[in-house]
N, C-alpha and C positions, 0 to 999 in steps of 0.2 A: 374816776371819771375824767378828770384833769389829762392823764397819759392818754388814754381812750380817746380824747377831743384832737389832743396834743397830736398823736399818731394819723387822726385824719385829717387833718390838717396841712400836714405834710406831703400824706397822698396826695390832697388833691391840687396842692402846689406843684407837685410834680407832675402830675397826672397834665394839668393846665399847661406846663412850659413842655409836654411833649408836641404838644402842637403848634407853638412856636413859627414852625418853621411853615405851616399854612397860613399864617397869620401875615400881615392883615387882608381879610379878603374886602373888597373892593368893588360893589353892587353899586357906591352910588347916593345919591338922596331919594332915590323912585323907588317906589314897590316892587319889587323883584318878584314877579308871578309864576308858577306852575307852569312851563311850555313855553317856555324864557330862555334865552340862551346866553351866556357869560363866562367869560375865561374861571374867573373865581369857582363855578359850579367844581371842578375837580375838587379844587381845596374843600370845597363846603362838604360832596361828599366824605372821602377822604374824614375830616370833623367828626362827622356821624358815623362812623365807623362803617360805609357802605364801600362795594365792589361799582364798579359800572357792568352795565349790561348790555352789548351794543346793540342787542333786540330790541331796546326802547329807545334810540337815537343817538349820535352822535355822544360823546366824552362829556361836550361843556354844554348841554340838554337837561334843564330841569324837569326829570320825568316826574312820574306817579311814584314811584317808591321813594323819591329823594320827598315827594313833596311831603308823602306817610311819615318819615322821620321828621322834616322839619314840625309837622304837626304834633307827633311825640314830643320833642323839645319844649315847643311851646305849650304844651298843657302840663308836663313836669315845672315850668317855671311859669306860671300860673297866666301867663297870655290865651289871647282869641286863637283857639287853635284851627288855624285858617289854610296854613302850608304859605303864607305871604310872607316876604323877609322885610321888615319894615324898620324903623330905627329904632324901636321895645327891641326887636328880636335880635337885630345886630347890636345891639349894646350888653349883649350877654355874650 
């Protein structure tokens, strides 16, 4: 069990400092909403492992599907799964 624990652990240390270099993204003290728009949104995407789609607006455009993942996120880590980036959700 020990190596088992050991072994993921590692993953997800590394797993974590692959994104490093999207880091720190930078919303702010405000509620970051759904149909919002912010430089950081690339990186955030990017984070969630999403494409952009320029059918649903603009690169730095917090659409519907970034908002579906952010709400994923947040109900894996046991938040109001709302799709609002608030300081629960940036402090993860």
């Amino acid at each position: 069990l020990y190596k088992v624990l050991r072994a993921e652990m590692v993953r997800l240390n590394t797993e974590k400092n692959s994104y490093d270099h999207l880091l720190p993204m930078r919303f702010g003290d405000r509620l970051f909403k759904p149909g919002s728009t912010h430089k950081d949104v690339v990186a955030l995407r990017a984070r969630l492992g999403l494409t952009h789609n320029p059918d649903f607006g603009a690169e730095n455009f917090y659409d519907d599907s970034l908002a579906a993942a952010v709400m994923a996120f947040q109900k894996t880590h046991n938040l109001k799964a709302d799709g609002v980036i608030g300081p629960k959700t940036r402090s993860l």
